[in-house]
PAZAPA-4460 file (N, C-alpha, C; in steps of 0.05 Angstrom, whole numbers, plus 32768, in hexadecimal, padded with zeros to 4 digits):
% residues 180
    n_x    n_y    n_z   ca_x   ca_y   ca_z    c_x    c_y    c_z   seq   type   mol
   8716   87C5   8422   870F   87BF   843E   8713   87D8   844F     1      X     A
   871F   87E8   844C   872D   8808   8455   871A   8817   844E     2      X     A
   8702   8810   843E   86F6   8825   843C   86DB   881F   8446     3      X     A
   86DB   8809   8448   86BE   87FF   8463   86C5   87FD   847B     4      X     A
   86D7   87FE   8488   86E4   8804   8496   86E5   8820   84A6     5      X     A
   86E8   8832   8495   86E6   8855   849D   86C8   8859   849A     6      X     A
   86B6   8847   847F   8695   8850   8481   8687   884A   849E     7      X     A
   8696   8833   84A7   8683   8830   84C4   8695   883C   84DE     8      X     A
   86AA   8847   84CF   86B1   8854   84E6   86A5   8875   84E8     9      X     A
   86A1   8880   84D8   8692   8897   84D7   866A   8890   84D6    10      X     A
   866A   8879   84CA   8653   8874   84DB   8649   886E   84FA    11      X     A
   865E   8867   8501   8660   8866   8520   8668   8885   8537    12      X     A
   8677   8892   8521   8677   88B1   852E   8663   88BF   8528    13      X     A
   8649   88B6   8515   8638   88D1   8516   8626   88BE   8523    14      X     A
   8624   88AA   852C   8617   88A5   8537   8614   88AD   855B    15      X     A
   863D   88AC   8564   863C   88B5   8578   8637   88D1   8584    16      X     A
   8634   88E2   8569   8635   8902   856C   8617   8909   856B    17      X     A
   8606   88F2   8562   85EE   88EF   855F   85DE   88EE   857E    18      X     A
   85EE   88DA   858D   85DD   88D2   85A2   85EA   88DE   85B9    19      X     A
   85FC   88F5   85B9   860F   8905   85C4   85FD   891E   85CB    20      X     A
   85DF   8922   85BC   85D5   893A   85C9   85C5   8935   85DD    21      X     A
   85CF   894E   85E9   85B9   8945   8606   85A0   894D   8611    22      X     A
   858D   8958   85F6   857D   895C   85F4   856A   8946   85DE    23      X     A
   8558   8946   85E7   8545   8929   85D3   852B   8935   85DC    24      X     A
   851A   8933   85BF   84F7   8932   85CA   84F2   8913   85C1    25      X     A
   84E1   890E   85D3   84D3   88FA   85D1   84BD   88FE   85CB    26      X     A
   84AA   88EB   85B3   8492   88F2   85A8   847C   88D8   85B5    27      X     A
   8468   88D9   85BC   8451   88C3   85C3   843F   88CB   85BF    28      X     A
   8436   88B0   85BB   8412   88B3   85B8   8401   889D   85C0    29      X     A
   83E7   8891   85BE   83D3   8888   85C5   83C9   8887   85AD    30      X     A
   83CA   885E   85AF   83C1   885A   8592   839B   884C   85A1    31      X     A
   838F   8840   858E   8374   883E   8592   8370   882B   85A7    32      X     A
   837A   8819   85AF   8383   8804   85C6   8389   8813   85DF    33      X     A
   838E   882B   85DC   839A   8836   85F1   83BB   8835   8603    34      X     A
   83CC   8829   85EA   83E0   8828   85F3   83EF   883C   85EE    35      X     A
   83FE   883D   8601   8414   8859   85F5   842D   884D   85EF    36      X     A
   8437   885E   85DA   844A   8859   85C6   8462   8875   85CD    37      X     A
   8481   886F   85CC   8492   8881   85CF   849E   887D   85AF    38      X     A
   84AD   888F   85A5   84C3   8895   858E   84C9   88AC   858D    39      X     A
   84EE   88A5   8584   84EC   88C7   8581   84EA   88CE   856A    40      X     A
   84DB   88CB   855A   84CE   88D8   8541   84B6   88D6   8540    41      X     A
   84AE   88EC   853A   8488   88EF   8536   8486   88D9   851D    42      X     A
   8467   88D3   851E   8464   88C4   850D   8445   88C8   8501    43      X     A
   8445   88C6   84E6   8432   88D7   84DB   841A   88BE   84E4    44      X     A
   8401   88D3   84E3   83E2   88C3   84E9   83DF   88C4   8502    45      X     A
   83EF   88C6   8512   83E6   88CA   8528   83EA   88E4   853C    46      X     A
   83D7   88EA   854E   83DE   8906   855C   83F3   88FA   856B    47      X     A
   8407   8909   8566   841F   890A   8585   8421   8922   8591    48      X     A
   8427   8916   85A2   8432   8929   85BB   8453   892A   85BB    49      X     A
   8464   8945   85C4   8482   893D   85CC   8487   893F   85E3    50      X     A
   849F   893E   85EE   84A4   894E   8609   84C3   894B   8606    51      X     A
   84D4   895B   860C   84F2   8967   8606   84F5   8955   8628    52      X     A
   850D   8944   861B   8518   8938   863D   8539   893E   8633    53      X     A
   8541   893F   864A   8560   8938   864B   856F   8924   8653    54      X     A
   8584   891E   8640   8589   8907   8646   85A7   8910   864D    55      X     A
   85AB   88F9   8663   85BF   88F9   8677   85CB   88DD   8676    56      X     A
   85E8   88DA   866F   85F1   88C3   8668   85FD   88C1   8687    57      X     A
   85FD   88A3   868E   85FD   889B   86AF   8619   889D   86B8    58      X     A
   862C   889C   86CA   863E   8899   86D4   864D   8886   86CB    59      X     A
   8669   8882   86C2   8673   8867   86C0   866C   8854   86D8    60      X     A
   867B   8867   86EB   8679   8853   8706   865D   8860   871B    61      X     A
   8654   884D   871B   8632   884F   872C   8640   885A   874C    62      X     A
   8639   8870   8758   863D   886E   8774   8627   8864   8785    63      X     A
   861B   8859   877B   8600   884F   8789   85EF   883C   8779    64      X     A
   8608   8824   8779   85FA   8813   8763   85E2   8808   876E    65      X     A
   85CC   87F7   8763   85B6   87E1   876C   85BD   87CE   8773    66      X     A
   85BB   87BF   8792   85C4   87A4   879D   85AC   8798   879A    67      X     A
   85AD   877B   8790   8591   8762   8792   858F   8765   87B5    68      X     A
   857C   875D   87B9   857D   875A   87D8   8580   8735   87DA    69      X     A
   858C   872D   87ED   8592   871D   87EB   858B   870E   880A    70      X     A
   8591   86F2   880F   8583   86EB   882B   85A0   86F3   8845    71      X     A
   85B9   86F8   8831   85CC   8704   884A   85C9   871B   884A    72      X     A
   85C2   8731   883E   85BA   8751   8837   85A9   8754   884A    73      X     A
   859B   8743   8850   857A   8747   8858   8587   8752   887C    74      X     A
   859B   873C   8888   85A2   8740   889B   85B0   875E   88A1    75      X     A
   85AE   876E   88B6   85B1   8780   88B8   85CE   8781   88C8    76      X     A
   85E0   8793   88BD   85FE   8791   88CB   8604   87A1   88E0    77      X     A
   8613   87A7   88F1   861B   87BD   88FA   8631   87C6   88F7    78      X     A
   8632   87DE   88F4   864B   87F8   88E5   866B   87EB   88F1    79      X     A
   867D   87E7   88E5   8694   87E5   88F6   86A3   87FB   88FD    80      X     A
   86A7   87FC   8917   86BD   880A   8923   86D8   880D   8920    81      X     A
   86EA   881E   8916   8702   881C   890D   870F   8825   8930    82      X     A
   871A   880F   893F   8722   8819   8960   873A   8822   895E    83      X     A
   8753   882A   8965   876E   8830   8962   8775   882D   8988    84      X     A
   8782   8819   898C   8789   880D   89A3   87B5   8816   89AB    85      X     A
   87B8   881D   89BB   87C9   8826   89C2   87CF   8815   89DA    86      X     A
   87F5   8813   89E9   87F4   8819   8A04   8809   8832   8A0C    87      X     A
   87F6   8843   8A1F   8804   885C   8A1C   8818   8850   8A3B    88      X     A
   8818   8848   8A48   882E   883F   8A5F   8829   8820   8A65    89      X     A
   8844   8812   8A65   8861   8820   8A67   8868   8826   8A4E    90      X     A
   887B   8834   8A48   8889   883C   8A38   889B   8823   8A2B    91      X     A
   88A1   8822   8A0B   88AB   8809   8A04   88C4   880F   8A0F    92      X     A
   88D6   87F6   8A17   88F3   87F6   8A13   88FB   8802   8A39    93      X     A
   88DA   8803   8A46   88D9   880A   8A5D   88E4   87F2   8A6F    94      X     A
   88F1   8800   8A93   88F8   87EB   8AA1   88E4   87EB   8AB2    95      X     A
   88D1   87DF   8ABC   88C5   87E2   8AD0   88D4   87D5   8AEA    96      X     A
   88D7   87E3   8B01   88D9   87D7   8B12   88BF   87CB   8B31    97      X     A
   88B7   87B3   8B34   88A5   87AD   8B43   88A7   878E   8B52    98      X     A
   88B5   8792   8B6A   88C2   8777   8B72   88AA   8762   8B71    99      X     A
   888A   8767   8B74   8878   8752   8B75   8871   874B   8B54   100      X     A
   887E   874D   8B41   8879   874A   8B2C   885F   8756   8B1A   101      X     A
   885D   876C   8B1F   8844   8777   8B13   884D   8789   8AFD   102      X     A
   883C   878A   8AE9   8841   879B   8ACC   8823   87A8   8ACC   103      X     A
   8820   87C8   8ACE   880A   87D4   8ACD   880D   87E0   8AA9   104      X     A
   87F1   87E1   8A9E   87FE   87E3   8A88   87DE   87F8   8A80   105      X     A
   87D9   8811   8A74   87CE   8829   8A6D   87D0   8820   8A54   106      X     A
   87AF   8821   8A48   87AD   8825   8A30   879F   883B   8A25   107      X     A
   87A4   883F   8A0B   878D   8859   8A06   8780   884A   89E7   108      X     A
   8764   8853   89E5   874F   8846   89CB   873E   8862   89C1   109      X     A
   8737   885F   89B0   8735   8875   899B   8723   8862   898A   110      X     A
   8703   886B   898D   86F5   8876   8997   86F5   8860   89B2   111      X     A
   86E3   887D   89BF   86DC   8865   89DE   86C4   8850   89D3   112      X     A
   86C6   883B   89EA   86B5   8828   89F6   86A4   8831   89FD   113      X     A
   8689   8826   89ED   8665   8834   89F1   8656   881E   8A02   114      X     A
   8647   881E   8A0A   8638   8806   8A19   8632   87F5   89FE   115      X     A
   8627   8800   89E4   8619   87F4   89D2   8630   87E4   89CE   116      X     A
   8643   87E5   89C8   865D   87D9   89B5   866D   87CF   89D7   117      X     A
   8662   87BB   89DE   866D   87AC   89F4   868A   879E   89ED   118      X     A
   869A   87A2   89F1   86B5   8798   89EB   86D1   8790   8A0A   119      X     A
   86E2   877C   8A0B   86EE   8776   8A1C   8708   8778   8A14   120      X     A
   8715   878F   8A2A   8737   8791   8A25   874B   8778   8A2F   121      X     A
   8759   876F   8A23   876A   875E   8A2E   8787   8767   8A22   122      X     A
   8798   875F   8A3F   87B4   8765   8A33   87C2   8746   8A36   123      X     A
   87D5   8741   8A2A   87EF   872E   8A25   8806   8736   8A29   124      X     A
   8810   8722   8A3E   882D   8729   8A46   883A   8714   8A3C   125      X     A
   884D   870D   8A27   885C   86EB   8A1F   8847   86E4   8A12   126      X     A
   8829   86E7   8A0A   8818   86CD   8A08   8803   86CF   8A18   127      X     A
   880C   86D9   8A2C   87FB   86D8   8A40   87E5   86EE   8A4F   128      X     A
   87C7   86D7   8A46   87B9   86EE   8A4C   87AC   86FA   8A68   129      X     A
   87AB   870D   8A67   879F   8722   8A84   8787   8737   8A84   130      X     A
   8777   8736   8A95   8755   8740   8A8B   8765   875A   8A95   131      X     A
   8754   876E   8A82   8756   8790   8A8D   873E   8795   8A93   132      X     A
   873A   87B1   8A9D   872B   87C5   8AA2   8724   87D6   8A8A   133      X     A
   8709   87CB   8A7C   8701   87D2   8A60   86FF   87EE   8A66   134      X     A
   86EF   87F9   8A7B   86E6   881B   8A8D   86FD   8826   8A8B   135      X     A
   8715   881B   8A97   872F   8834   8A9A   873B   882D   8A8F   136      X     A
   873E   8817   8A83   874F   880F   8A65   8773   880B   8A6F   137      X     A
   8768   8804   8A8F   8784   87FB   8A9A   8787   87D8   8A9A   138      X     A
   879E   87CF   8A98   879F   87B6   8A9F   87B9   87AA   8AAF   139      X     A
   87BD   8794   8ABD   87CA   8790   8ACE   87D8   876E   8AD7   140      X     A
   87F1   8771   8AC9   87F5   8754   8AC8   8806   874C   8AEB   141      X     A
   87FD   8739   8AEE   880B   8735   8B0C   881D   871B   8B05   142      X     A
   882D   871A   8B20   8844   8703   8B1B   8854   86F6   8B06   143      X     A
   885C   8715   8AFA   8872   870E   8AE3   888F   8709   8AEC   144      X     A
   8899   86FB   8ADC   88B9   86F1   8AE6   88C7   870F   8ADA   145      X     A
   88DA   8713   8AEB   88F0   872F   8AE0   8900   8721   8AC4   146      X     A
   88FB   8730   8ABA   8911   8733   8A97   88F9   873C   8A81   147      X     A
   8902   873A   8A65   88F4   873F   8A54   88D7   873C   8A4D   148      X     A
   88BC   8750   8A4E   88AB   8740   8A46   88A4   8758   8A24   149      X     A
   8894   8742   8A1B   8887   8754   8A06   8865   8755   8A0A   150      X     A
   8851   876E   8A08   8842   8779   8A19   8833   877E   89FE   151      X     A
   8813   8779   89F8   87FF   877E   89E4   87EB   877D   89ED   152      X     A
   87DB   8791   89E9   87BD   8793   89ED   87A9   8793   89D4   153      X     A
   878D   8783   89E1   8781   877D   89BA   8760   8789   89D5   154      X     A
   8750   8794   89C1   8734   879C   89C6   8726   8781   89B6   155      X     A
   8716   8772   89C7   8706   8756   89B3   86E9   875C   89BD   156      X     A
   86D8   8752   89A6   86BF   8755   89A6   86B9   8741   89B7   157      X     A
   869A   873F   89BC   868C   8725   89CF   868A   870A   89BF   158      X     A
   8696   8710   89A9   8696   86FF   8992   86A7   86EF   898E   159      X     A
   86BC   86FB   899C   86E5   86F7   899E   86EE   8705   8982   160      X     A
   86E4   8710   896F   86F5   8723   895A   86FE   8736   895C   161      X     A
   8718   8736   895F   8729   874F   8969   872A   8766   895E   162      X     A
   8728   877C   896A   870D   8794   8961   8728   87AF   895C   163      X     A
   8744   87A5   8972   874D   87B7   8968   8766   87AA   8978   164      X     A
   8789   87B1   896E   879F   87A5   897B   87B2   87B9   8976   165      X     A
   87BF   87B5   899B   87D6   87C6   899C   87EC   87CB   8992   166      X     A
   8802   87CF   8988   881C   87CA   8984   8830   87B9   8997   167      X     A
   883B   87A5   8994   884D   879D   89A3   8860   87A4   89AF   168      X     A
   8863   87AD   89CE   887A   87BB   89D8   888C   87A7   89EC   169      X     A
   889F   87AB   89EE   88B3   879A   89FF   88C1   87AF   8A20   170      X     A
   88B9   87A1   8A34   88B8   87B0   8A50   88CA   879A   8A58   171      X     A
   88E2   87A7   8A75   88EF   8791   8A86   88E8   879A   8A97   172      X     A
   88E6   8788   8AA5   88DB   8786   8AC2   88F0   877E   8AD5   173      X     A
   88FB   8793   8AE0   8909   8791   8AF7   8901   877D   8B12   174      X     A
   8909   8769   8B1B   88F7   8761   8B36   8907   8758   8B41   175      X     A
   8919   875D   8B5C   892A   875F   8B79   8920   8740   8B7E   176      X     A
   8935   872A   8B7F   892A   8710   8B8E   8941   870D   8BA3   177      X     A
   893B   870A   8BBE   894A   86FD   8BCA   8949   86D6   8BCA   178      X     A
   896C   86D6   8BD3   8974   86BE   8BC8   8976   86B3   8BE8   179      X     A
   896B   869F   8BF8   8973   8699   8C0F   897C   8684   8C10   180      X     A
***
């Protein structure tokens, strides 16, 4: 069994050392029908022709494999935007002081806002949401109670899929009440 065993295993290596060159002619011809015929061995009775091609064994991995087209393919996508959403003020761990309860809050986005790629800034103070200024990328919560809040800004499509989100920062808000 050991020795049919090693026969097709050396039949299988000259075979691979065989189809290992990367040079091949190919022989054809034109039989009376007019069909043309490929082999790569000439073959007697008939005129052939050769021609020396090279052969080029393909990539394991395809970088440009063939997609079927399909009826969701067909639809055309648009590129996504990778946004990177910040708030550059206040500062976390910041006190603001503003006796009418206001929290002004500076963001910065990377890349900017194009007309084509229409998108709406909103910020959250607790939960709670507050429209910004998509143009100066300022936003502005009014009539917050003084003590702890926690402060997030998200960029959302016209779609509502949130396109890009801030980090969570925590601001106190100082606010003076008189007691009468």
């Amino acid at each position: 069994m050991k020795i049919i065993s090693g026969l097709w295993f050396i039949l299988g290596l000259s075979w691979a050392v065989q189809a290992a060159n990367e040079n091949a002619t190919v022989y054809y011809w034109t039989d009376a029908q007019g069909v043309t015929h490929f082999s790569d061995r000439a073959v007697a009775g008939n005129p052939v022709n050769s021609k020396q091609v090279e052969i080029i064994n393909p990539p394991t991995n395809n970088p440009n494999p063939v997609t079927e087209n399909t009826a969701s393919s067909a639809v055309p996508t648009t590129p996504t935007i990778a946004y990177t959403l910040s708030i550059s003020s206040p500062q976390s761990e910041q006190t603001i002081r503003d006796n009418e309860g206001r929290i002004s809050v500076q963001n910065q986005l990377s890349p900017a806002i194009t007309a084509e790629d229409p998108a709406q800034l909103v910020l959250y103070v607790d939960g709670n949401r507050y429209g910004c200024s998509t143009a100066s990328l300022s936003c502005e919560a009014t009539n917050v109670e003084r003590g702890a809040h926690q402060l997030r800004s998200e960029l959302v499509s016209q779609s509502g899929k949130i396109l890009a989100s801030s980090e969570s920062i925590t601001v106190y808000l100082f606010r003076v009440t008189a007691i009468k």
